[in-house]
LUMMARDREN-762118 format. One line per field, with one value per residue (C-alpha): x, z, y; residue number from 1. Coordinates in Angstrom, 3 decimals. Example, Ala and Ser with C-alpha at 12.3 -4.5 7.8 and 13.67 -1.06 7.14 Angstrom:
2
px	(12.300, 13.670)
pz	(7.800, 7.140)
py	(-4.500, -1.060)
k	(1, 2)
This chain:
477
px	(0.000, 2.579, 4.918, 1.133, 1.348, 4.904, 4.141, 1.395, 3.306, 6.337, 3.616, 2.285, 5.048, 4.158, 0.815, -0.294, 1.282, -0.211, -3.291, -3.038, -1.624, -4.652, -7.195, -5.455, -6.288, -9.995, -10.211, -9.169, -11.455, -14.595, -13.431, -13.290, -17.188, -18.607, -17.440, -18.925, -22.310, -22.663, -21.438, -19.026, -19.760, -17.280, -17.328, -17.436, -20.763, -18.712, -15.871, -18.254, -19.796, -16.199, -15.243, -18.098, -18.041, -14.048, -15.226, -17.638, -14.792, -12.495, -14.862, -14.659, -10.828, -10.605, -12.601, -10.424, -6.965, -8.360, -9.618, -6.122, -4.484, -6.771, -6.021, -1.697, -1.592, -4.166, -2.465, 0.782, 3.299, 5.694, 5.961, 6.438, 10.042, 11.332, 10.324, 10.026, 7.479, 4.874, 5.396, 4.360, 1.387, 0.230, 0.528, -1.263, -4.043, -4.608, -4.328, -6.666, -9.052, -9.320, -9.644, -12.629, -13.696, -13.247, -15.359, -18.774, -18.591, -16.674, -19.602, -21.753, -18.901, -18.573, -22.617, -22.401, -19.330, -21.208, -24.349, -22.877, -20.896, -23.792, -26.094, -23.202, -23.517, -27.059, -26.776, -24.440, -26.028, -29.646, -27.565, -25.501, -28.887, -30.795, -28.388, -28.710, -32.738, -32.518, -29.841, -32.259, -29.273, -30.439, -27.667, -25.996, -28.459, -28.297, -24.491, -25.539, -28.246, -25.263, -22.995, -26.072, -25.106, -22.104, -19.903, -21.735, -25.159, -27.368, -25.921, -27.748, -30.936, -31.024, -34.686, -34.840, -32.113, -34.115, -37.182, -35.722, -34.312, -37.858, -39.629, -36.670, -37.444, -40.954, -40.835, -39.017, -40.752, -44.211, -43.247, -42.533, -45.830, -47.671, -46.409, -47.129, -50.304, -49.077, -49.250, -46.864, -44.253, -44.331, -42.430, -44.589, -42.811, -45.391, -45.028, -45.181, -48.577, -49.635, -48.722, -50.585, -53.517, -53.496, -53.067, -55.575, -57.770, -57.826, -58.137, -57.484, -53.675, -53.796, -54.296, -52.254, -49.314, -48.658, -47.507, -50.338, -49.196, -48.927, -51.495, -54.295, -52.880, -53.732, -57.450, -57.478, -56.457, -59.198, -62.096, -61.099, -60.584, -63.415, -65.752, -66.882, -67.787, -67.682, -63.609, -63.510, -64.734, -61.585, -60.070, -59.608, -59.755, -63.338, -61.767, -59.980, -63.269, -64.841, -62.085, -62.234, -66.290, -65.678, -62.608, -64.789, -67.415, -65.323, -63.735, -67.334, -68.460, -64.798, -66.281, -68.861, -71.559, -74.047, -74.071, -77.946, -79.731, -78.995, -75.899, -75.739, -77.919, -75.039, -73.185, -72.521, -71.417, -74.468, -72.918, -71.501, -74.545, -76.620, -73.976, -74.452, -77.883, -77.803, -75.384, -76.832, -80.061, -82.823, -85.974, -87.264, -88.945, -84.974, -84.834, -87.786, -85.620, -82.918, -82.307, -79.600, -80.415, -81.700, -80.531, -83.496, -83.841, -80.735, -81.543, -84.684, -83.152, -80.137, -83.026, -84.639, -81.781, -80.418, -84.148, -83.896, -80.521, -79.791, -83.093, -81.585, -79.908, -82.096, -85.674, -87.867, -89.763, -92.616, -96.395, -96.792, -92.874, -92.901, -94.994, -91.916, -90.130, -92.797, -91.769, -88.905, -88.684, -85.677, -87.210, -84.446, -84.498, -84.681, -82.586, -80.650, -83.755, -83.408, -87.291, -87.692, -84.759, -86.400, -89.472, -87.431, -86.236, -89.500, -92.030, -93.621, -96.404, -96.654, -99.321, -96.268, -93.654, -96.637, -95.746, -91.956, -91.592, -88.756, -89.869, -86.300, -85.834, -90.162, -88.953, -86.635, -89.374, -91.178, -89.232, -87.516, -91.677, -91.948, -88.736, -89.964, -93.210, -92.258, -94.988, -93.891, -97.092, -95.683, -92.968, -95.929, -96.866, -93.914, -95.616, -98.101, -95.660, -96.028, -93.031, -92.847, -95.307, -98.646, -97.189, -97.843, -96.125, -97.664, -95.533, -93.154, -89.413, -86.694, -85.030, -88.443, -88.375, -85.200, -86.287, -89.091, -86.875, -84.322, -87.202, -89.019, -85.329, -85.093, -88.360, -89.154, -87.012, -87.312, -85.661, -87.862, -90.262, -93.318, -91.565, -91.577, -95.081, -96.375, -95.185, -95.973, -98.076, -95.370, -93.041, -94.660, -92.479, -92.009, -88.104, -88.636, -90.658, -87.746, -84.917, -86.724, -86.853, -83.190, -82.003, -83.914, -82.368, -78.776, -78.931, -80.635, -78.570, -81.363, -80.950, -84.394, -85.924, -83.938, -86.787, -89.293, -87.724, -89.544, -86.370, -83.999, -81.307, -81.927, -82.599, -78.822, -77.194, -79.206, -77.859, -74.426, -74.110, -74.973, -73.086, -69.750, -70.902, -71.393, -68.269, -66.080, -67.359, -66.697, -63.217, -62.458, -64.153)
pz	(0.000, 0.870, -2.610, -4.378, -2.568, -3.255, -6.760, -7.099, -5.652, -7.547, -11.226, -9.388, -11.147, -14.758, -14.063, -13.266, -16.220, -18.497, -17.058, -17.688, -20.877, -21.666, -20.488, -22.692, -25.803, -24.436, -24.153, -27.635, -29.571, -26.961, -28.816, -31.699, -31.280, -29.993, -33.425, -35.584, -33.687, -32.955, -36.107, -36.090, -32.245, -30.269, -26.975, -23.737, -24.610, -26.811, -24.419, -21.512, -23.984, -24.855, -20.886, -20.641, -23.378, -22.660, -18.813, -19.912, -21.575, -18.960, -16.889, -19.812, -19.475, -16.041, -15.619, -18.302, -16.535, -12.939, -14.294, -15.861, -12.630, -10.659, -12.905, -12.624, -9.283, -8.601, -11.640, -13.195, -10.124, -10.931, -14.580, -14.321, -13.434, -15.362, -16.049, -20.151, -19.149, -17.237, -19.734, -22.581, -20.457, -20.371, -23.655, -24.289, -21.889, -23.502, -27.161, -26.051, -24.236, -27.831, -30.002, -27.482, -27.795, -31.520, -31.762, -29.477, -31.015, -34.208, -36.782, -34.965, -35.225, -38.965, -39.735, -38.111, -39.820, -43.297, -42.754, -41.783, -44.752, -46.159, -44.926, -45.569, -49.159, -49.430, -47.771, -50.244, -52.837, -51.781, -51.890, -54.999, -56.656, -55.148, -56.373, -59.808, -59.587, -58.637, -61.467, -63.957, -64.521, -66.232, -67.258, -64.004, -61.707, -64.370, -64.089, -60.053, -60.471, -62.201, -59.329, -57.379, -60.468, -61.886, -64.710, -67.857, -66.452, -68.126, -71.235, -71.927, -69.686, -70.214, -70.127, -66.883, -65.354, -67.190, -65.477, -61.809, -62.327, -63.814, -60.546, -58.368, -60.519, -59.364, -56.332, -56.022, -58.740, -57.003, -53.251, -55.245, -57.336, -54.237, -52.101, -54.660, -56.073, -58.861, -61.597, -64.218, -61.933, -62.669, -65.790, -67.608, -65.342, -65.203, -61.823, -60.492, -62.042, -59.924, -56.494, -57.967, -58.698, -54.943, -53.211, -54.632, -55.586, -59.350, -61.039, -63.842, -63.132, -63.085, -66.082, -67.760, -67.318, -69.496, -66.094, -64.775, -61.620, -60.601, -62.775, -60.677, -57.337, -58.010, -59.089, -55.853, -53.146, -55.070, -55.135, -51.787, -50.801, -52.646, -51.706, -55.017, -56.900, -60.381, -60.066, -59.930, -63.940, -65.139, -64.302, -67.508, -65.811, -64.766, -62.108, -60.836, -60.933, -58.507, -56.164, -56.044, -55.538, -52.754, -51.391, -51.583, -49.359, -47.135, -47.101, -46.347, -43.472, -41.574, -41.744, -39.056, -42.388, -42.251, -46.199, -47.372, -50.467, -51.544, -51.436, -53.613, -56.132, -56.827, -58.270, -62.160, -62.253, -62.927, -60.841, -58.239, -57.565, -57.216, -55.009, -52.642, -52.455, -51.507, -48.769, -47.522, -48.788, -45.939, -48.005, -49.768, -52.741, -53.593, -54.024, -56.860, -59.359, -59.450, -62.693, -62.287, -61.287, -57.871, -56.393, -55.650, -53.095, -51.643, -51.509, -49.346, -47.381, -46.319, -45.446, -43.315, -41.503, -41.094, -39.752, -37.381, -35.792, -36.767, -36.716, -35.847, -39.631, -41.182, -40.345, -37.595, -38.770, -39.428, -40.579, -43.261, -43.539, -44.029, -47.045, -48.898, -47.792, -49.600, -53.024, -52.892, -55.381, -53.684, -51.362, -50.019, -47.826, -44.198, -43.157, -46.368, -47.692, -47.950, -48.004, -44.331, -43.226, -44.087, -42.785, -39.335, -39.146, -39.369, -38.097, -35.246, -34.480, -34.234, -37.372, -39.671, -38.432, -39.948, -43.462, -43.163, -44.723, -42.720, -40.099, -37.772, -38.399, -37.783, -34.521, -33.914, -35.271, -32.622, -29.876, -30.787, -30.655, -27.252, -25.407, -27.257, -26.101, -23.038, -23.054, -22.137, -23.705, -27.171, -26.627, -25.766, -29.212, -31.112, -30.220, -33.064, -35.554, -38.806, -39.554, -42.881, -44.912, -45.063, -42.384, -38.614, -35.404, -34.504, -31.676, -29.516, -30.730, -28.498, -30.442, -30.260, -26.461, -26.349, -28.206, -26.376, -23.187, -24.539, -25.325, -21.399, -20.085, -22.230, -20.521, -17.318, -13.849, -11.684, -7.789, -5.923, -5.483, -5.619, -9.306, -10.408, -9.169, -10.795, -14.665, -14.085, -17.044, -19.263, -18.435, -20.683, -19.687, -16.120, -17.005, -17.256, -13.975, -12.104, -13.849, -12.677, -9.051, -8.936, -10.011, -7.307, -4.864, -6.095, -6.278, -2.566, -1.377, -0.639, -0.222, 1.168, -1.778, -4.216, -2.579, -4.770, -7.901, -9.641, -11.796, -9.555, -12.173, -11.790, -8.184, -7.586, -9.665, -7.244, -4.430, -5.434, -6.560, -3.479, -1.339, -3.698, -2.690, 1.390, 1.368, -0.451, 1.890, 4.772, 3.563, 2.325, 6.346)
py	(0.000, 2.433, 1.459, 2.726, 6.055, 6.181, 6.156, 7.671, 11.023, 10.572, 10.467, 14.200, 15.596, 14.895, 14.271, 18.244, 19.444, 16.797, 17.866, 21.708, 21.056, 18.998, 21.707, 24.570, 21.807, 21.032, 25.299, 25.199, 22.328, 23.749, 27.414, 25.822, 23.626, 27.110, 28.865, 26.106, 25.952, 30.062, 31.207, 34.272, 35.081, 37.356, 38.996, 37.326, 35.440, 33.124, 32.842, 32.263, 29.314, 28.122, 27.264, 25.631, 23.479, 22.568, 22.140, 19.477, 18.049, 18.418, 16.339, 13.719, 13.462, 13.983, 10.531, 8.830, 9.906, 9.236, 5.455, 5.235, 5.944, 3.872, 0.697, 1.875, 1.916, -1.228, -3.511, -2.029, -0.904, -3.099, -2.486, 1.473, 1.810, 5.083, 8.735, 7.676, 5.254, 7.343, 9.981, 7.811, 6.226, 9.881, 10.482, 7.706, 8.645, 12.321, 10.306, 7.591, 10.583, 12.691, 9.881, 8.792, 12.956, 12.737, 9.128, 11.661, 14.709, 14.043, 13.256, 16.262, 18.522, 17.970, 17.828, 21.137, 22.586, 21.195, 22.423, 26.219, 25.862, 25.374, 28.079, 30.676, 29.642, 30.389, 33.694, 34.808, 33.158, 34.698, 38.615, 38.053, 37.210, 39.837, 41.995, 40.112, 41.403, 44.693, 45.737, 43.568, 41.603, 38.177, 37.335, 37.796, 36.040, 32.731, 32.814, 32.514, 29.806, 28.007, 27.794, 25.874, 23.285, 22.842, 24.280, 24.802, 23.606, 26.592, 26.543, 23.090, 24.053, 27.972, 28.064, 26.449, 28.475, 31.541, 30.629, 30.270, 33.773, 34.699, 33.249, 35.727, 38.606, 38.114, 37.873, 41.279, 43.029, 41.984, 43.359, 46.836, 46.463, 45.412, 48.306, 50.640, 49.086, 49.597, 46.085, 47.970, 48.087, 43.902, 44.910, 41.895, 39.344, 36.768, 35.598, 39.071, 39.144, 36.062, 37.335, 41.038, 39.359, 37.293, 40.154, 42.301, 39.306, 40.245, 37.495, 38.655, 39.189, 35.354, 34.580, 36.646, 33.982, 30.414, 28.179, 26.067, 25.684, 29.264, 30.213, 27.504, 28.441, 32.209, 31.866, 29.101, 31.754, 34.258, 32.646, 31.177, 34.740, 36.573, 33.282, 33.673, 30.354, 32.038, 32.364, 28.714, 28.997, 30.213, 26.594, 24.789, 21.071, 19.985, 18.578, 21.857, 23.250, 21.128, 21.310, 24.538, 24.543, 22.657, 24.743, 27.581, 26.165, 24.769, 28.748, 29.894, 27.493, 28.052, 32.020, 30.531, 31.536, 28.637, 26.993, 27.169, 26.830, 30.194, 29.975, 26.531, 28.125, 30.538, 28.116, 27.911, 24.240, 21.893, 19.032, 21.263, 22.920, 19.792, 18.229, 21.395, 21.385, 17.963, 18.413, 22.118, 22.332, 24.253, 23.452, 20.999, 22.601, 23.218, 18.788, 18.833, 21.365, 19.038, 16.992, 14.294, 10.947, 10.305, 13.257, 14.310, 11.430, 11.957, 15.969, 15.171, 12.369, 14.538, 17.748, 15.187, 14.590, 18.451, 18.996, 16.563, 17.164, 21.291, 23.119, 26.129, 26.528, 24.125, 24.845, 22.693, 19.988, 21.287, 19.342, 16.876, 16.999, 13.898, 13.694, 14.994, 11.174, 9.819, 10.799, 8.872, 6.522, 4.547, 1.237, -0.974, -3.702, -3.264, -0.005, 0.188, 2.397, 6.104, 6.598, 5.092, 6.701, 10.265, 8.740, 8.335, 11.761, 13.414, 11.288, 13.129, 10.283, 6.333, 6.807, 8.360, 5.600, 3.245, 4.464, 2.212, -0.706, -2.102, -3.735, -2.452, 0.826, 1.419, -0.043, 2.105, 5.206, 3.746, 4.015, 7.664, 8.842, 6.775, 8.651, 11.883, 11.370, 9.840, 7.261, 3.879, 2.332, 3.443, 0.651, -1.985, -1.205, -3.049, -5.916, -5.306, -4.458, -6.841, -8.656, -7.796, -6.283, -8.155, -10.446, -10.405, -11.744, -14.731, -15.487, -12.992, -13.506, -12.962, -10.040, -8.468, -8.659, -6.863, -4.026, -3.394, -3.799, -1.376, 1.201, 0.673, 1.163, 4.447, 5.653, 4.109, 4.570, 1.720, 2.317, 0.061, -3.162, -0.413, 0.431, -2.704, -3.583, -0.147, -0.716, -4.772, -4.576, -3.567, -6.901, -9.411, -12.296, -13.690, -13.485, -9.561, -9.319, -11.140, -8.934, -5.527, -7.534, -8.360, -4.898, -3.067, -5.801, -5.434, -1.664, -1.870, -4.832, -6.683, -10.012, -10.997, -9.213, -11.552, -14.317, -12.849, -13.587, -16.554, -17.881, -20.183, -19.399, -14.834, -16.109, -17.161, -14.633, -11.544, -13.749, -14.020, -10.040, -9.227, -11.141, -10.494, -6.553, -6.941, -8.832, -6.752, -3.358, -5.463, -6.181, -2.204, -1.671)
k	(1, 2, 3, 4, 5, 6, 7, 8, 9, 10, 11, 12, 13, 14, 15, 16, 17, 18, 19, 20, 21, 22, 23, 24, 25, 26, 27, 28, 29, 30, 31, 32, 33, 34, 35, 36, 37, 38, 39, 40, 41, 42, 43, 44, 45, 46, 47, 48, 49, 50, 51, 52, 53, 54, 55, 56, 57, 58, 59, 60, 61, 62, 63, 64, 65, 66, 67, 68, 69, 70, 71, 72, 73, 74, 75, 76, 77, 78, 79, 80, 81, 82, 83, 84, 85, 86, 87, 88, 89, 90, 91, 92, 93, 94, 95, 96, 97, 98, 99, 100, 101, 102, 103, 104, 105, 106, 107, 108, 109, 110, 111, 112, 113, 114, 115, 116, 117, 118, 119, 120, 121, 122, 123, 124, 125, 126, 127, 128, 129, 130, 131, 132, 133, 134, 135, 136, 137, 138, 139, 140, 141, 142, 143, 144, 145, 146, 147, 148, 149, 150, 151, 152, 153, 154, 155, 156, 157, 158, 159, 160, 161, 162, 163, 164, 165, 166, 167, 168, 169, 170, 171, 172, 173, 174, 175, 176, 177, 178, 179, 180, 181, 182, 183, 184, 185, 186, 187, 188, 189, 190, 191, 192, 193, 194, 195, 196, 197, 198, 199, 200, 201, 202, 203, 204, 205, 206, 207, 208, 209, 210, 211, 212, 213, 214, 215, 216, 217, 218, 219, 220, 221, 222, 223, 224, 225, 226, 227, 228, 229, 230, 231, 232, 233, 234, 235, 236, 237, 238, 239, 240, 241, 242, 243, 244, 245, 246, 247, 248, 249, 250, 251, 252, 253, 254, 255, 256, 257, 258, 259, 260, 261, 262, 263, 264, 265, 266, 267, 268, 269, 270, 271, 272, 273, 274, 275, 276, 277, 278, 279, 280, 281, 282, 283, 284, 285, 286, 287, 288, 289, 290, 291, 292, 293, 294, 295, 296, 297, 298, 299, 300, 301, 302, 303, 304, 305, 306, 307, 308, 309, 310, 311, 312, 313, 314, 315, 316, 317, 318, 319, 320, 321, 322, 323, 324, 325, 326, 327, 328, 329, 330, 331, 332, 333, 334, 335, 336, 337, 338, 339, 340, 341, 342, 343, 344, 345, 346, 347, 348, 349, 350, 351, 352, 353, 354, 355, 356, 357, 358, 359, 360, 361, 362, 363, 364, 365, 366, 367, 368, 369, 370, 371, 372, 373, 374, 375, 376, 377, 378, 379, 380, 381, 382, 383, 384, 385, 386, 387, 388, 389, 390, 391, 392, 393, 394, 395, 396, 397, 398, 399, 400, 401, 402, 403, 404, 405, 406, 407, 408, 409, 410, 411, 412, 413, 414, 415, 416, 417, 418, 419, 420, 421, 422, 423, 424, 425, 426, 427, 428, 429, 430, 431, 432, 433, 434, 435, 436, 437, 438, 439, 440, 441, 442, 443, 444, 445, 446, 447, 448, 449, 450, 451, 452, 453, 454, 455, 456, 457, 458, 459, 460, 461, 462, 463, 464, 465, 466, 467, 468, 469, 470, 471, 472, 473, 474, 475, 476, 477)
C-alpha cells in the first residue's frame, strides 16, 4: 500500500502538467465547437460558452486519466520503473481521451461545420442574386443559379435556369408592385402578375401567365378569398373546378356563415350545384328542381336529416314533412332504404312511423316517438308491428323482447319493489318481472328481496351479486 502512494506522488510531477496542458487543448477544440455551432460570435458570450463546453470536456478526461491511474496503481506498479514510461502512459491517456472525444462529437462537429458551410452559401447566394434582380441583370443572376449546379449547367438548360431567375425577378418586382399598387411596376414578369392578382384578388392578373401551376394556385387563393364560386370557372380542368367549388365552401363554413340553399344556387357548375344542395339544402322545394339521377332522393333524405338534428340553420320539422319522404322513389331492404330513413327523421307520431316498410328501423321510429313522447305504452306497441309487410307476429321472438326492453329502459325509472309492481303490465315475460326484481335488490342490497324472484337461475345470480358486494365493503371496512 505504501509502494502505491509512493508512486502515485512521484507520477504528481508529470501528471499536473499533463493535465493543464490537456485543459489549454480542451479550451481550444470547446473554442473551436462554440465557433462552428454560434457562427461568427465574439465577446465574452462566446468565451463564456467556450469554458463551458471545454469544462464538460475536462470532466470527460478527467474521468479517463483518474480510471487510468486507478487501474496503474491497482495492476501495473511493478511495470512502471522510469520517467520515459509514465510519460508515454500519459501520452497515451490524452491520445486515447481525444480519439474517445473525436469518436462523441466528431460526426456532430462535422454535420455542423457542413451544414454552416452550407447556410453561408445560401446567404451569399440569396444577396448576390438579389443583387442580380434589382440591377435587372439576367444574365448575371443565371451565371448565379449556375454555381447551385455545376460548370456549364445553363448553357444546356437555359430556359430552366431563365425561369428560376424569372420566378426571383418576381418575387421582387411583385413586393414593389404590391407596395405601390401599382401592376406595371411587374415589368410583364409573369409571376409578379400572380402574387398582384393574390393580393388584390384580381383574377385577372392570373391569367395573364402560361404556367399552370402558378397560374391555378392564383385563381385558388381568389375565389377562396373573394368566396366567389364564379372564379372557380376560369379553371380549364373539370376537375380543378370542382375542387375549387368545394374549397370555396369549405372557405365559407370556416367564416362561421351557415351553407344554405342560396348559397348553392349561386353556383354555375351543374354538378356542383346539385352536389351542394344535396349536402346544404334548408328546403325541400330546392330537391324537386334538381335533374340528375336520384338526387333528388338523396336531396330530401339529407333535409330530413339536417331537420332533425340542426333546426336552428335548417328549419324545424314542421307538418306533413314527411310527405316529402314519400316521393322517394328509392325502397331498399330493411334499413338500407333512404325513403324510411327520411321517414325516421320526421315522423312526429306512431301513425307516420306506420308508413316504413322495414320492419327495424319502424322499430326504432317507434321508440324515438316513445322517449320523445315519453310514453312507455308506445314501446308496448312493437308488439303489433307486422313482420314484414302483409305479415304479422304470430308469436313474440326474443329479439323483439329486447327491443321493447331497450325502449321501457329508455323511458321508465325503476328504484324500488313499488316500481316494479307499478309498470308490471309492461313486463310481458315472467323473465322480465324477475330482472326488474333483482335490479332493485342489487342496487338496494337486498338479499331478502332476491326471494321474490320466480327464476332459480336470476334467483342465484341476485344472491351471489350481493353477497360479492357486502363482502367486499366489509373487507375495504
Amino acid at each position: 500500500m505504501k509502494k502505491h502512494k509512493r508512486l502515485f506522488r512521484l507520477e504528481r510531477i508529470v501528471f499536473y502538467p499533463v493535465l493543464f496542458i490537456s485543459s489549454i487543448i480542451l479550451f481550444l477544440i470547446g473554442w473551436l465547437i462554440t465557433k462552428l455551432l454560434l457562427g461568427n460570435c465574439s465577446g465574452m458570450g462566446c468565451i463564456g460558452v467556450g469554458i463551458f463546453i471545454a469544462f464538460l470536456l475536462l470532466i470527460l478526461l478527467g474521468v479517463i486519466v483518474v480510471s487510468n491511474i486507478i487501474l496503474i496503481i491497482k495492476y501495473e506498479t511493478k511495470n512502471i520503473t522510469n520517467e520515459k514510461q509514465k510519460n508515454l502512459l500519459y501520452v497515451y491517456i490524452v491520445v486515447f481521451s481525444l480519439l474517445l472525444f473525436a469518436l462523441f462529437f466528431g460526426p456532430t462537429i462535422v454535420d455542423k461545420y457542413y451544414q454552416i458551410k452550407q447556410d453561408k452559401f445560401k446567404v451569399d447566394y440569396d444577396l448576390t442574386i438579389e443583387e442580380a434582380v434589382k440591377n435587372n441583370d439576367l444574365d448575371g443572376c443565371i451565371k448565379q443559379v449556375e454555381k447551385s449546379y455545376y460548370k456549364n449547367y445553363c448553357v444546356s438548360n437555359y430556359d430552366y435556369c431563365k425561369n428560376r431567375c424569372d420566378l426571383y425577378f418576381g418575387g421582387y418586382l411583385s413586393r414593389l408592385a404590391i407596395d405601390n399598387n401599382n401592376s406595371a411596376l411587374c415589368n410583364d414578369n409573369i409571376y409578379c402578375f400572380y402574387e398582384f392578382g393574390k393580393s388584390t384578388l384580381n383574377v385577372d392578373y392570373c391569367l395573364k401567365g402560361t404556367d399552370k401551376y402558378f397560374k391555378n394556385e392564383c385563381i385558388l387563393v381568389v375565389a377562396n378569398k373573394t368566396k366567389d364560386f364564379n372564379v372557380c370557372d376560369y379553371f380549364d380542368q373539370n376537375t380543378d373546378k370542382q375542387n375549387c367549388i368545394s374549397s370555396v365552401l369549405t372557405s365559407i363554413s370556416e367564416s362561421t356563415q351557415i351553407i344554405n340553399s342560396s348559397i348553392c344556387l349561386k353556383i354555375g357548375d351543374v354538378v356542383a350545384k346539385e352536389n351542394c344542395i344535396i349536402q346544404y339544402s334548408n328546403d325541400f322545394n330546392d330537391c324537386y328542381n334538381l335533374a340528375i339521377g336520384n338526387n333528388k332522393d338523396k336531396c330530401i333524405n339529407g333535409l330530413s336529416g339536417r331537420r332533425k338534428y340542426d333546426p336552428e340553420n335548417y328549419g324545424p320539422i314542421l307538418e306533413n314533412d314527411v310527405n316529402h319522404c314519400l316521393d322517394i322513389n328509392s325502397i331498399g331492404e330493411r334499413n338500407s332504404s333512404i325513403r324510411d330513413n327520411c321517414i325516421r327523421n320526421l315522423a312526429k307520431t306512431i301513425d307516420e312511423c306506420d308508413l316504413m316498410y322495414s320492419k327495424y328501423m319502424l322499430i326504432d321510429c317507434y321508440k324515438l316517438i316513445a322517449v320523445k313522447q315519453n310514453d312507455a305504452n308506445i314501446c308496448m306497441l312493437m308488439y303489433d308491428i307486422p313482420d314484414f309487410v302483409g305479415s304479422y307476429i304470430d308469436n313474440i321472438y326474443e329479439s323483439d323482447i329486447t327491443y321493447v326492453r331497450s325502449c321501457l329502459n329508455s323511458i321508465l325509472t325503476i328504484e324500488t319493489m313499488e316500481d316494479c309492481e307499478k309498470y308490471s303490465d309492461f313486463f310481458i315475460t315472467q323473465d322480465d318481472k324477475d330482472d326488474c326484481v333483482k335490479i332493485v335488490a342489487i342496487s338496494n342490497f337486498d338479499l331478502e328481496a332476491c326471494n321474490k324472484i320466480i327464476s332459480q337461475t336470476t334467483k342465484e345470480e341476485c344472491e351471489s351479486n350481493i353477497s360479492y358486494f357486502l363482502k367486499k365493503n366489509k373487507k375495504m371496512r
